[in-house]
Backbone bond lengths (Angstrom), bond angles and torsions (degrees), N, CA, C in turn:
res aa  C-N    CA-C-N  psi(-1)  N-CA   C-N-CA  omega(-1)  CA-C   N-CA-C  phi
1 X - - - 1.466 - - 1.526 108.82 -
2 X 1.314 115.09 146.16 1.522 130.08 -163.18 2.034 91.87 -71.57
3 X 1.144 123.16 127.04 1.752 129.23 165.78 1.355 103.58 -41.05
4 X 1.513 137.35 -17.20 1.354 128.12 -176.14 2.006 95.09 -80.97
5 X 1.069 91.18 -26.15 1.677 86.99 -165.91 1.565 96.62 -87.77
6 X 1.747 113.59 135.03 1.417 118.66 -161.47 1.618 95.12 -140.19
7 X 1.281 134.04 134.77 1.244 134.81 105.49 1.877 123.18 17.34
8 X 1.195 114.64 104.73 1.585 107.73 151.44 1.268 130.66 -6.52
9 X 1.147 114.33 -72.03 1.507 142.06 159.91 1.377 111.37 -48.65
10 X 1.505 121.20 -76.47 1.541 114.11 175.86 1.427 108.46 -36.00
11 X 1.346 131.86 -58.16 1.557 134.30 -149.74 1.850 81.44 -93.58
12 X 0.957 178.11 29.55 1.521 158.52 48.76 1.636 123.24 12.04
13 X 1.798 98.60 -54.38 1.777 96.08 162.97 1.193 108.48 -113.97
14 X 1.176 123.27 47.54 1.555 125.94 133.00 1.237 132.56 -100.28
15 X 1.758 109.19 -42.91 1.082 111.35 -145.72 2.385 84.93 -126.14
16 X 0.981 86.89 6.42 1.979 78.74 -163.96 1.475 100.14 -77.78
17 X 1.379 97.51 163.69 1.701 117.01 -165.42 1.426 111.52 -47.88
18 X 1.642 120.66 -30.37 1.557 118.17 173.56 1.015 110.81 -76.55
19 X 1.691 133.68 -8.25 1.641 122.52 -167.00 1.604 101.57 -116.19
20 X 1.351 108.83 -8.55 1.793 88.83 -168.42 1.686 105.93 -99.15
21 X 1.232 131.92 16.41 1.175 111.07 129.90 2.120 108.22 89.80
22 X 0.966 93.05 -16.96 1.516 90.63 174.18 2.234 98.35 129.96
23 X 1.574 107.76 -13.58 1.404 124.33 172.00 1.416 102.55 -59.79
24 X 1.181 113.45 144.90 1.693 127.50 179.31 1.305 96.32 -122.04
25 X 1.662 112.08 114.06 1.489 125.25 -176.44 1.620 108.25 -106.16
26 X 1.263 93.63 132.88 1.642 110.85 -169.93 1.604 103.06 -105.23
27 X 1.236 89.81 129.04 1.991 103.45 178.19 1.745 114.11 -110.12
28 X 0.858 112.09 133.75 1.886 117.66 153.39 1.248 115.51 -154.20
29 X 0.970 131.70 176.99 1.302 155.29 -150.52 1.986 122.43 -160.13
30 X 1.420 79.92 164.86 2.079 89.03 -175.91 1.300 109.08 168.21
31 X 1.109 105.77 175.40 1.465 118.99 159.73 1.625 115.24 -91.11
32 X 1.277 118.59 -33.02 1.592 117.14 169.23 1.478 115.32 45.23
33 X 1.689 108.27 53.07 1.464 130.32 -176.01 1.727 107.51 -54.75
34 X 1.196 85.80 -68.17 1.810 102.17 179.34 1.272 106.13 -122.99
35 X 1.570 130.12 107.13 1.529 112.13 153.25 0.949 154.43 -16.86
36 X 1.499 158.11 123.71 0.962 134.55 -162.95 1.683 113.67 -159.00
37 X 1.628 154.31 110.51 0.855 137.72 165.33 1.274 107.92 34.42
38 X 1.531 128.64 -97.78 1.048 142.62 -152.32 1.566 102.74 -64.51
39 X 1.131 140.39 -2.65 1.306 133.04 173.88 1.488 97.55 -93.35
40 X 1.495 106.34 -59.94 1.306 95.56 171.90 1.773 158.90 -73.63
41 X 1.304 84.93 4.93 1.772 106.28 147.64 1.623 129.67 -85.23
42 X 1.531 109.99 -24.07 1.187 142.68 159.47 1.514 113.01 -31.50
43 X 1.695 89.26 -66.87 1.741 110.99 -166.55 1.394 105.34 -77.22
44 X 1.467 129.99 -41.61 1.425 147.54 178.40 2.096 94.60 -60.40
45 X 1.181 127.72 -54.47 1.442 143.95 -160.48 1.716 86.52 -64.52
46 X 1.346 128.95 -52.94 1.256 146.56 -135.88 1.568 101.63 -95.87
47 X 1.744 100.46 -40.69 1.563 93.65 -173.88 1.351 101.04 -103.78
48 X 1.513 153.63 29.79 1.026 168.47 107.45 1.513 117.77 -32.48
49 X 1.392 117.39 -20.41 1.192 127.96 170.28 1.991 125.20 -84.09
50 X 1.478 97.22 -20.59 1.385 94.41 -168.78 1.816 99.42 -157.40
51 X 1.059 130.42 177.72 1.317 149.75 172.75 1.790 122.56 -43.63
52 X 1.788 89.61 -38.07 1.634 102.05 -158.64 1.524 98.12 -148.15
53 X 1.025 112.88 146.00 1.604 124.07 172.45 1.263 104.76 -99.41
54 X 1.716 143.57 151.45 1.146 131.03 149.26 1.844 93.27 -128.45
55 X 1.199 81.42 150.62 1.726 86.05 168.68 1.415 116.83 -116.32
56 X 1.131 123.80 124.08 1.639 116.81 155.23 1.558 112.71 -71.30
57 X 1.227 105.54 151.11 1.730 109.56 -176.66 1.646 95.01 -136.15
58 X 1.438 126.02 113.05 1.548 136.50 153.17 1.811 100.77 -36.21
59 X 1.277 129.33 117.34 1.371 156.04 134.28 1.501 93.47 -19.88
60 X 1.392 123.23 142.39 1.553 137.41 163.39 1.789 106.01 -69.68
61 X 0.894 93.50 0.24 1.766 93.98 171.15 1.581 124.14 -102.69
62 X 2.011 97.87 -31.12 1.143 103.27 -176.62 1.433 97.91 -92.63
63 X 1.526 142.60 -3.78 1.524 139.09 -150.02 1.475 84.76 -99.29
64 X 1.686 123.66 -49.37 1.150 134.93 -177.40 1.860 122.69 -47.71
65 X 1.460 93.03 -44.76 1.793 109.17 163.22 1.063 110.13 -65.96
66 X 1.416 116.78 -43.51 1.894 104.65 -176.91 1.732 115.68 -89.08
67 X 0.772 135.16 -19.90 1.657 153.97 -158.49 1.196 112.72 -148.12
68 X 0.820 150.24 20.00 1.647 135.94 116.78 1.735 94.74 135.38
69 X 1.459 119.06 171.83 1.077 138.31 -174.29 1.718 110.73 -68.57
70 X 1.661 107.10 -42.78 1.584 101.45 155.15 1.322 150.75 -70.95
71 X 1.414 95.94 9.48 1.506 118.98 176.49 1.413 116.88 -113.93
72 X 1.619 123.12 149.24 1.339 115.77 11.98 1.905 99.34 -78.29
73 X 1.562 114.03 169.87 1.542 125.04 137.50 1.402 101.67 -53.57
74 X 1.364 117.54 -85.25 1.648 107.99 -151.29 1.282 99.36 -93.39
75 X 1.656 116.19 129.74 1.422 119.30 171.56 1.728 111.34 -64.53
76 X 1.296 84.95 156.25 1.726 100.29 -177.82 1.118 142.90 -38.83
77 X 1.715 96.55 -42.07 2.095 93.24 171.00 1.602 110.20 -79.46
78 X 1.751 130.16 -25.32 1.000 124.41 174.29 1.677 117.68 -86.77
79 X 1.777 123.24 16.75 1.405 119.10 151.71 1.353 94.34 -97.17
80 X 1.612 131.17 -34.57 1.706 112.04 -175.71 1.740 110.44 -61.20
81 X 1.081 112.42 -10.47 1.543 109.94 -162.51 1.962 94.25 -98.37
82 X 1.389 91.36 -39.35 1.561 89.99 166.99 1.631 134.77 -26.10
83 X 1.707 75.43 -79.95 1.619 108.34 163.29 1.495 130.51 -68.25
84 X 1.889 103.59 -4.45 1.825 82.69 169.07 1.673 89.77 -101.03
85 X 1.169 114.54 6.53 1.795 91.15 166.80 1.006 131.04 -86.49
86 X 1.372 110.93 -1.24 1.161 118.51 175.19 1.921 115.26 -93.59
87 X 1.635 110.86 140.55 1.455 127.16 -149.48 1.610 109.26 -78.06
88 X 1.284 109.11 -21.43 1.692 129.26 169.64 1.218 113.88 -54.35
89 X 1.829 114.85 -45.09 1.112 135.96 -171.61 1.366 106.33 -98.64
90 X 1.650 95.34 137.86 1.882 136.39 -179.39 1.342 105.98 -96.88
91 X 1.141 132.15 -68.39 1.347 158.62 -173.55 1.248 129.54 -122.58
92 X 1.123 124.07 134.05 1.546 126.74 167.19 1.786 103.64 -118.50
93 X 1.444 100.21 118.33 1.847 90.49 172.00 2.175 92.77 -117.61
94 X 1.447 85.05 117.53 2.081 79.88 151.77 0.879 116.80 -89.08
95 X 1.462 120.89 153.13 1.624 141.09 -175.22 1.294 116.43 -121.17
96 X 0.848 142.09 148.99 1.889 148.21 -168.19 1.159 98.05 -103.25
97 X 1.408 136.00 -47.45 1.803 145.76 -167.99 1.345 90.87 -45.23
98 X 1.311 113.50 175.93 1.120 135.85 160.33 1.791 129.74 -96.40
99 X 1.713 96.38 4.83 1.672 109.35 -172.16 1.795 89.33 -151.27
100 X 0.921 132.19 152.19 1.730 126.21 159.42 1.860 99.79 -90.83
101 X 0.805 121.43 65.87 1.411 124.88 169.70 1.611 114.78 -79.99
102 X 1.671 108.07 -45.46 1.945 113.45 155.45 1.450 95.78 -51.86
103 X 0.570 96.45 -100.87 2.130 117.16 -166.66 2.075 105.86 -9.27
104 X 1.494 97.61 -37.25 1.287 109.38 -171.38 2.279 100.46 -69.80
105 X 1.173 75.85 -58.77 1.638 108.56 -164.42 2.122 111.65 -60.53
106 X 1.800 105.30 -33.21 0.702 113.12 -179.87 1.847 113.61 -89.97
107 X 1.115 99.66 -30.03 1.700 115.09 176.71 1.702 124.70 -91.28
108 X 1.188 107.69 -34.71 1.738 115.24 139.82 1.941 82.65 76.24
109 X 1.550 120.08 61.62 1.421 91.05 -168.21 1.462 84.86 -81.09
110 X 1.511 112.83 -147.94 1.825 134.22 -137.90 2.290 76.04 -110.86
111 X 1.429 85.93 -56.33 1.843 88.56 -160.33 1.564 99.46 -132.30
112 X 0.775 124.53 132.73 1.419 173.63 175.68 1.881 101.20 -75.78
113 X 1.479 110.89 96.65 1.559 86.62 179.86 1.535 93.89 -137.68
114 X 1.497 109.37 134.71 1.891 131.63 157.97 1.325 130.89 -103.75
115 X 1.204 120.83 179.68 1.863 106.21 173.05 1.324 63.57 -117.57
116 X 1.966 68.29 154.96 1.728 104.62 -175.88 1.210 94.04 -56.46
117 X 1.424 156.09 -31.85 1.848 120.88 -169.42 1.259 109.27 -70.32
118 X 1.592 133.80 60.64 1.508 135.91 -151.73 2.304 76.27 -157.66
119 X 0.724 82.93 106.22 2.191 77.21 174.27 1.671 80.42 -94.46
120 X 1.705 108.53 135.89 1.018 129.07 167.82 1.083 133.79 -25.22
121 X 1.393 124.14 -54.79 1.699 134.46 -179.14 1.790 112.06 -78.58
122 X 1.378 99.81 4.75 1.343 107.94 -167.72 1.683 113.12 -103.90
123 X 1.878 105.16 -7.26 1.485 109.87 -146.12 1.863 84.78 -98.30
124 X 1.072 87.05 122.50 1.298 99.69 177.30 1.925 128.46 -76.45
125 X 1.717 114.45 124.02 1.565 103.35 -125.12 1.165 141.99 131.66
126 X 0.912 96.76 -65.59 1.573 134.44 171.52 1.362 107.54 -22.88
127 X 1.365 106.38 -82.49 1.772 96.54 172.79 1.288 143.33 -47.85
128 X 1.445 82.90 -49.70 1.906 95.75 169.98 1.698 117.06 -44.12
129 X 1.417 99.78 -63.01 1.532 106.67 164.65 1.383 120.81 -18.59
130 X 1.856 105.25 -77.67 1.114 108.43 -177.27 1.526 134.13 -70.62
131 X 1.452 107.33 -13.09 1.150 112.35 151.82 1.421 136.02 -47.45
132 X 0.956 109.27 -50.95 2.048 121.76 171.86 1.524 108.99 -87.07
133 X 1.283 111.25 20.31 1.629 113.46 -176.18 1.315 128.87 60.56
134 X 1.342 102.75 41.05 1.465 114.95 171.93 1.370 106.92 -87.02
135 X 1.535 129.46 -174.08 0.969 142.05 132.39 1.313 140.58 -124.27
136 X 1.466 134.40 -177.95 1.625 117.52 -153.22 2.102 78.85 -130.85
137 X 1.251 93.51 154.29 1.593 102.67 -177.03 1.312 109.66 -161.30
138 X 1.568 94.15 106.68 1.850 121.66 -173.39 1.531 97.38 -71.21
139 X 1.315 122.82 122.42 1.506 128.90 172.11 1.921 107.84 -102.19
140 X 1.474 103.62 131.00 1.740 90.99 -175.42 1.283 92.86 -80.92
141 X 1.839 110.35 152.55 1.250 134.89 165.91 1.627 114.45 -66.75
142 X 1.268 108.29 125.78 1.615 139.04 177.98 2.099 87.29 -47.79
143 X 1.155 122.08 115.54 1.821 121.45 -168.77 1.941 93.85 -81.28
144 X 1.091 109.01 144.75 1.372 104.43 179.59 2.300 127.05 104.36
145 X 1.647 88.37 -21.85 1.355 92.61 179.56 1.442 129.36 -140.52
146 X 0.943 96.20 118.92 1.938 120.04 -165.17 1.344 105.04 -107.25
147 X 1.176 118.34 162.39 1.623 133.21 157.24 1.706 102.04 -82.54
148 X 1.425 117.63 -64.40 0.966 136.59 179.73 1.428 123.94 -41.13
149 X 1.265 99.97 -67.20 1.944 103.61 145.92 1.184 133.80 -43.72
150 X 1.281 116.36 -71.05 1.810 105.59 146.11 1.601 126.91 2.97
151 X 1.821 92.88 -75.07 1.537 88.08 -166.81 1.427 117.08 -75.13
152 X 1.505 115.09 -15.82 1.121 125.70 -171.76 1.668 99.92 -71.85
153 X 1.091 117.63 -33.12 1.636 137.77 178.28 1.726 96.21 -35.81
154 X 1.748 91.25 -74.22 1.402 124.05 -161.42 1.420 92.84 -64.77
155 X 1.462 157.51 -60.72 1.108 152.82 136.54 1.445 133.01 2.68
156 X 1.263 98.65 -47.10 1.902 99.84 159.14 1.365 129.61 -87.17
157 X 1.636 98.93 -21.94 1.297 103.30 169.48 1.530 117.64 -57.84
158 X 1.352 109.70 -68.84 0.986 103.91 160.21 1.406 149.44 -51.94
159 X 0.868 103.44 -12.93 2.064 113.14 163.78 1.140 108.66 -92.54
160 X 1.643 140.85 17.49 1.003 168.05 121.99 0.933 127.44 -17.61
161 X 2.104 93.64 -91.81 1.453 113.31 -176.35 1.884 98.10 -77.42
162 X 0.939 120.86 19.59 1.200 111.56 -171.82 1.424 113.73 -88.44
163 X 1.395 95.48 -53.70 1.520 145.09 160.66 1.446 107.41 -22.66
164 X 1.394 103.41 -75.25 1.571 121.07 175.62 1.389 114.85 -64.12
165 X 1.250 123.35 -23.20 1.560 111.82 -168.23 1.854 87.62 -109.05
166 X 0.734 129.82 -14.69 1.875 126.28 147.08 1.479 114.95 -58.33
167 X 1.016 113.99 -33.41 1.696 105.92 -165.98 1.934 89.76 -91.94
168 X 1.373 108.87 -40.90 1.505 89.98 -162.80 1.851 115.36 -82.88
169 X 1.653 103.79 -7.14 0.984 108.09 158.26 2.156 130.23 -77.67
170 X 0.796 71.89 -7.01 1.694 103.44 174.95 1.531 101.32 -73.92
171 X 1.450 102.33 -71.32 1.399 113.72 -172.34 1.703 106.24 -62.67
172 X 0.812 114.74 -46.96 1.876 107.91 -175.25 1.848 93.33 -70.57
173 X 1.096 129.03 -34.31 1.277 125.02 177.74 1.409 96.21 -53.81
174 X 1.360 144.53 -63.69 1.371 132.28 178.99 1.423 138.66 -66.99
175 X 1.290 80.61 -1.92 1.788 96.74 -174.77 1.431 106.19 -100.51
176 X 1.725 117.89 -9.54 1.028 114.98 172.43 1.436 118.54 -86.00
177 X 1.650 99.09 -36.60 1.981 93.33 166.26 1.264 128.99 -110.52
């Protein structure tokens, strides 16, 4: 596993309120199925805010509970390895839960950050944050880029070429008798 990707615990004595030193550590989270632009303006938008990026990463168990039985595409240690190559990113912690509400609560970062399709009272965190004098910071979504769209992309494509190589097998089927 890539050194960006940490343990609960590891990213606690790295990154926790007695060790960072006067650093303002920035948290978010996802499932981060397929990369895409919009994540990665996200992460750049996010770590522009503070010292350190951490990422939460949804578990292939928890991506599967939230997003369907064909999800995730990329299993978990190869999106953490993704995402610690990327230069935005400090940390990558995966979580098994189905919310990082531990991860949030136990790490206490500075700011709290979502894309705006997250309505405020909904961002999970939230309190804890503001409890220790953090704050929470809605980032707008990059218009145009989905995971979901994506696959749906890749999904028609392929029911496509499917399409076409049925019909032209069809056609040489009649041309043969």
């Amino acid at each position: 596993m890539h050194s960006k990707a940490l343990t609960l615990e590891e990213a606690i004595l790295r990154f926790g309120r007695e060790k960072r030193n006067g650093r303002k550590i920035v948290f978010t989270n996802g499932c981060f199925d397929l990369l895409h632009p919009g994540h990665i303006r996200g992460f750049e938008q996010a770590r522009l805010l503070g010292d350190a990026l951490i990422v939460g990463l949804n578990s292939d168990s928890s991506v599967r509970q939230l997003k369907g039985p064909t999800r995730p595409v990329i299993p978990e240690q190869e999106r953490a390895e993704i995402l610690s190559g990327l230069e935005a990113v400090d940390a990558v912690i995966v979580f098994k839960e189905l919310t990082p509400c531990e991860v949030i609560s136990r790490l206490l970062p500075d700011i709290l950050v979502k894309g705006g399709d997250w309505p405020g009272d909904q961002i999970v965190g939230r309190e804890a944050v503001e409890a220790a004098g953090g704050r929470v910071v809605s980032i707008p979504l990059v218009p145009g880029y989905s995971t979901t769209t994506i696959l749906q992309k890749i999904r028609d494509s392929a029911a496509s070429v499917n399409e076409t190589s049925q019909t032209e097998e069809k056609r040489a089927a009649r041309a043969d008798s």
